[in-house]
N, C-alpha and C positions, 0 to 999 in steps of 0.2 A: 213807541218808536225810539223814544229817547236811550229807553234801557238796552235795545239791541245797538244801537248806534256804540255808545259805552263797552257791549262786550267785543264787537266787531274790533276794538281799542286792544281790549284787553289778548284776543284770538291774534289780531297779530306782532304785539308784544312778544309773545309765547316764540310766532314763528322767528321773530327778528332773535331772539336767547337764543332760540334752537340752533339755527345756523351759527352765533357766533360762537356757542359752545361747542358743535360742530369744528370749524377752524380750530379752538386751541385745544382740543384733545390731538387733532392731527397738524399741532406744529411741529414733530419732530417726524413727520412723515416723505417720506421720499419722492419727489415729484409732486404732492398735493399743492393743487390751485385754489387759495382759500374763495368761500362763497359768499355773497353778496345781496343781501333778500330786497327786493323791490317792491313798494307798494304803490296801491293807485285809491284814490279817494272813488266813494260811492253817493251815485244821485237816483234817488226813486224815480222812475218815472211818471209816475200817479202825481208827486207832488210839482215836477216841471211844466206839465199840464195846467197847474193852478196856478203856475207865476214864481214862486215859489225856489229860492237857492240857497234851499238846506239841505246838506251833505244829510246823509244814513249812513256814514261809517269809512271804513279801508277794509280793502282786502289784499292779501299776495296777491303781485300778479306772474313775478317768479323769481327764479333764486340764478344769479349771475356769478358765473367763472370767472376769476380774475386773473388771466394769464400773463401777467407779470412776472419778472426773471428773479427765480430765488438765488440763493448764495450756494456755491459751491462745495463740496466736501471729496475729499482728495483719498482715494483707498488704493490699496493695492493690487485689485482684483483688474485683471485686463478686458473682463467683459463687463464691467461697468461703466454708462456711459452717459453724460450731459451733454445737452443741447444748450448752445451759448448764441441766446437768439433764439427768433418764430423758429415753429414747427412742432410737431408728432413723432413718435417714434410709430410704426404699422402693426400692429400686431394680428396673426390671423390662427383661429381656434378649430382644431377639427371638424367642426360641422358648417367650415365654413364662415362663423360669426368675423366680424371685421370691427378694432378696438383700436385707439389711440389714446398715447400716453404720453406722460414726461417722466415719467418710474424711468429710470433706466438701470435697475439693478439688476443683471441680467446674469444666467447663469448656463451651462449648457446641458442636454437632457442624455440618456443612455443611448442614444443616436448620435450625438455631437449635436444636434439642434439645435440656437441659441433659444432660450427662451425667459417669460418675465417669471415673476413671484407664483403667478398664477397659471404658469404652463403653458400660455399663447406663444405660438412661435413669432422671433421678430422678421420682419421680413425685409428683402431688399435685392438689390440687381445684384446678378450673377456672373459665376465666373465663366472661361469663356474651357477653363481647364488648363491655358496656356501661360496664365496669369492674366489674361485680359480682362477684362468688364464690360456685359453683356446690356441690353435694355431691357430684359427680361426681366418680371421681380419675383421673389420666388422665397423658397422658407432657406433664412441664414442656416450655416450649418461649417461648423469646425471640420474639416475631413484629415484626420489623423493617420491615414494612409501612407505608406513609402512614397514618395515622388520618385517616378521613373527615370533610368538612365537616359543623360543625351550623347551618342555619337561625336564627335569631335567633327564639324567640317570648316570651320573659318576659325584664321590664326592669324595676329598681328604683333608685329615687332615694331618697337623704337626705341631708339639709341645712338651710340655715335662710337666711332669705329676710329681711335687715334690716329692721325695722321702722320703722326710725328716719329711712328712704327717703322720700322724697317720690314719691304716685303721678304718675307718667308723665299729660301733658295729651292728648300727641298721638295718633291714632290708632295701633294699632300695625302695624311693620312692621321686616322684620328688617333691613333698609336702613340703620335711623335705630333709634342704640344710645338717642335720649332716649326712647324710645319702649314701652322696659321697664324691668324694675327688677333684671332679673340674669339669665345664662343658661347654661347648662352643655351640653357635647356626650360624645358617648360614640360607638364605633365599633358596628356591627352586621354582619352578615354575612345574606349573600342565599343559597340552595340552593344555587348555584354559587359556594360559599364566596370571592365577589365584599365586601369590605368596602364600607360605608357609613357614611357622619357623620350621625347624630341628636341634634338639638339640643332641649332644653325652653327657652324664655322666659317669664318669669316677669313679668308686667306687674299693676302694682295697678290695679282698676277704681275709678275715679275715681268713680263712683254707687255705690257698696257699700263702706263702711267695711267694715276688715278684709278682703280679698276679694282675691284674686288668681287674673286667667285665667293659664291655662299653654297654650303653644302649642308644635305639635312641627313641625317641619323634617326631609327627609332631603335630604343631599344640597342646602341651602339654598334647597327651597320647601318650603313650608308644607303639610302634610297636610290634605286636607278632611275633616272631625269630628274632628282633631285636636287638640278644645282643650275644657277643662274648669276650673269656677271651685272655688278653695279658699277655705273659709273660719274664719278662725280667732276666738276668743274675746280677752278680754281681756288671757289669761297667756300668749299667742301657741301655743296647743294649736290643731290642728283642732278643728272642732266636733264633734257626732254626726251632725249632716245634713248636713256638706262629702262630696263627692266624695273618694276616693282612690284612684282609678283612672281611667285612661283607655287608653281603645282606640282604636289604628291598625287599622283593615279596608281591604282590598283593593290596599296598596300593591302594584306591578307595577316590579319593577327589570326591565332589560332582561336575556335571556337566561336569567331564570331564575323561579321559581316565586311567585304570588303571595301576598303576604306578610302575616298576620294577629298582630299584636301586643299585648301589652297592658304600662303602665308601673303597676306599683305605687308609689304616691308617699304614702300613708301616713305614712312617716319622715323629711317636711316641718318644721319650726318658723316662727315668724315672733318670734324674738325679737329684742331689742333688742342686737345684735350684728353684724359683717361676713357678707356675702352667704358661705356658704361651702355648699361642696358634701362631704358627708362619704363617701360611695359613692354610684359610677352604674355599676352591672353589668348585666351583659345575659349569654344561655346561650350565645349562640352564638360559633363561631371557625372559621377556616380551617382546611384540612387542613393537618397535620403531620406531619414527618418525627422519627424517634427523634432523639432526641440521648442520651438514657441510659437507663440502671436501674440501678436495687438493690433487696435486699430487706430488709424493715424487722425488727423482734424478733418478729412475728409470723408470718415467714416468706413474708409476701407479698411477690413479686414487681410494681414499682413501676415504670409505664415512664414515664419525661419526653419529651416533643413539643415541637418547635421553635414550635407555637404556644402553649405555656404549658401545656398540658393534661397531666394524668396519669392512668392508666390502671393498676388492679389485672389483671396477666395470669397471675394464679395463685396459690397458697398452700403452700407444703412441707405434705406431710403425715408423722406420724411416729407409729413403731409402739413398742407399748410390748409387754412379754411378763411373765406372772405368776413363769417362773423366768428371765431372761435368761441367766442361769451358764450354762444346759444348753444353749444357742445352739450349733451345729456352724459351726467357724470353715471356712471354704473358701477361703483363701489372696485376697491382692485386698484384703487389711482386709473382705472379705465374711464373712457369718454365714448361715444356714440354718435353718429352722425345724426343730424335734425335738418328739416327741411329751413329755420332758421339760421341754420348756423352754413348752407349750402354744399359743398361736394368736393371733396379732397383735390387740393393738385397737388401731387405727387413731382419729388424731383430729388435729386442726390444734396448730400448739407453743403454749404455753400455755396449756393447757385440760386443764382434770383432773388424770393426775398426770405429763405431758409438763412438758420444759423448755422452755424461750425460745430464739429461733433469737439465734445472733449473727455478723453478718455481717461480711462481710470478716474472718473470723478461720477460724482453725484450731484445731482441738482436738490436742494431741500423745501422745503415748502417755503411758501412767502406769506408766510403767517408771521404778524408783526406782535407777540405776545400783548404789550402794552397799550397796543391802538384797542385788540380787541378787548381788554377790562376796561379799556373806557368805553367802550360802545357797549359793553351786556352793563354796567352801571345805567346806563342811560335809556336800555330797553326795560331794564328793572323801574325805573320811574316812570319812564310811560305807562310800563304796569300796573305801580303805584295809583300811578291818576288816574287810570280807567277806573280801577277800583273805587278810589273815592267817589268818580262821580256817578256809578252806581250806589255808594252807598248817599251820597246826596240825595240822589231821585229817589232812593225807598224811603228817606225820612219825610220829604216833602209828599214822595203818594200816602205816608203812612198819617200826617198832617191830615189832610184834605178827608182823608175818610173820617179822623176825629171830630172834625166839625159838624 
């Protein structure tokens, strides 16, 4: 009894080196959670029968994940990505298998798919195609595609319209610059993401104190019903019965669909100041090719377009677990759901008790090189003493039979 007891010592000795040797080969490993070997003492039951409270030994009873936050490492790559704070990264494998990770080295596949070291695609809510974000979760994916043109239909102006002008005598016409009192242009875009120059002129009405018609151009002729009078007060505000709107119907660019517009002009002044224009926006732009992404602390992926536009094409989603320790590691920096460790909740990084994604960085292992040489020193002496006190008990059985 005694000698099993002694190697029971010895067996898990072995395991406790195992695992700490384990950890320091993968302390420079990306996402690695180092591990943690638990034991539990052993009692015969033959001898608690007798009275009897002499242990037979230890054994493993298992090896525990330490999810604790490693240190950061800062790369250049845009699909690399740490979690600062709980959580999973989702990863899902062809045949369906389901894997969580803190690896976030992530790269994209000959689909655009994001995916890990090991080819699992990362998964997360989706886009809605509009830049939206969906509740759906589904396999990330870079889409390198032209974004389609948008038609031009809402336009807003603001600015201030000097006061201090003298109104224009001559009829108006865009010809003859005496002929208003300021004028500003802005580009549009036709269905066939065809640009256009639309201009407003701002000319004061010489019969109406305080009063300015506004007249709109595309392409340097004049739209018909394209022109609307503002009228301001004293303190150079609109009125409450000034217009601040106007509508373009029925423009017809060549080759492409007809055009219905409307300029909100609202955020006019007429103070005693220079003619300036403070925004003139308009919704619409040509189609664009990528030029980048990245993803921001909330794990949205963020694509940039050569024509200025950006575009949400997804979200990481990240799983949290009630015991994470009891996670079944499966080599990959992968982990495995267990009936100990309970059942993913799922939610976007920062939200609830998720962490913040951070991008272009790396999480490293939280392997503390010099804690673990003191702990395989110390499994080595437990070693040691098992040993001896087998070899104790062979000199004393080896005794007894001399007699």
């Amino acid at each position: 009894m005694a000698f099993s007891t002694s190697i029971s010592g010895i067996d898990a000795a072995q395991e406790r080196m195992s695992v700490i040797s384990n950890n320091i080969v993968n302390a420079g490993t990306v996402g690695f959670k180092k591990g943690s070997a638990q034991f539990g003492d052993l009692y015969s039951s033959a001898l608690q029968d007798t009275g009897s409270n002499a242990g037979t030994g230890v054994e493993l009873t298992r090896i525990r994940s330490d999810f604790t936050q490693g240190e950061f490492q800062f790369t250049s790559s845009p699909l690399d990505l740490a979690i600062d704070g709980s959580g999973l990264f989702l990863l899902s494998g062809a045949n369906g298998t389901q894997e969580f990770t803190r690896a976030g080295s992530f790269q994209s596949d000959n689909q655009g798919f994001i995916v890990s070291e090991g080819g699992l695609r990362l998964q997360g809510y989706q886009s809605d195609g509009n830049g939206g974000l969906t509740p759906v979760l589904g396999d990330l994916r870079v889409d390198t595609g032209l974004l389609p043109q948008k038609q031009t239909g809402q336009i807003s102006f603001s600015g201030n319209i000097d006061s201090r002008s003298a109104f224009p005598e001559n009829e108006f016409s865009i010809d003859d610059p005496t002929s208003f009192n300021s004028t500003s242009t802005t580009t549009i875009y036709d269905s066939a993401g065809k640009a256009h120059e639309l201009a407003l002129y701002f000319a004061g009405d010489p019969a109406e104190a305080n009063t300015f018609n506004v007249y709109v151009a595309i392409d340097d002729v004049i739209q018909p019903g394209g022109v609307t009078a503002l009228e301001f007060d004293a303190a150079g505000q609109l009125t409450a019965d000034s217009a601040t709107q106007l509508n373009i119907a029925g423009y017809a660019p060549e080759n492409a669909a007809v055009m219905d517009m409307t300029v909100d002009l609202a955020g006019i002044n007429n103070f005693g100041s220079d003619n300036t224009t403070i925004d003139f926006s308009q919704d619409g732009y040509a189609a664009g090719e990528l030029l980048s992404f990245a993803f921001d602390d909330t794990g949205t992926l963020i694509s940039t377009y050569t024509n200025g536009q950006q575009r949400a094409q997804g979200q990481v989603a990240l799983a949290t677990f009630v015991n994470p320790e009891s996670l079944q590691p499966m080599g990959g920096n992968g982990f495995a759901q267990t009936d100990e460790s309970g059942v993913p909740v799922i939610g976007a990084p920062a939200s609830g008790a998720r962490g913040a994604i951070r991008p272009s960085a790396l999480e490293m292992a939280n392997v503390d090189i010099t804690s673990e040489l003191l702990a395989l020193i110390e499994a080595q002496r437990n070693f040691q003493s098992n040993a001896q006190s087998i070899q104790a008990l062979n000199e004393a059985s080896t005794s007894i039979l001399q007699l």
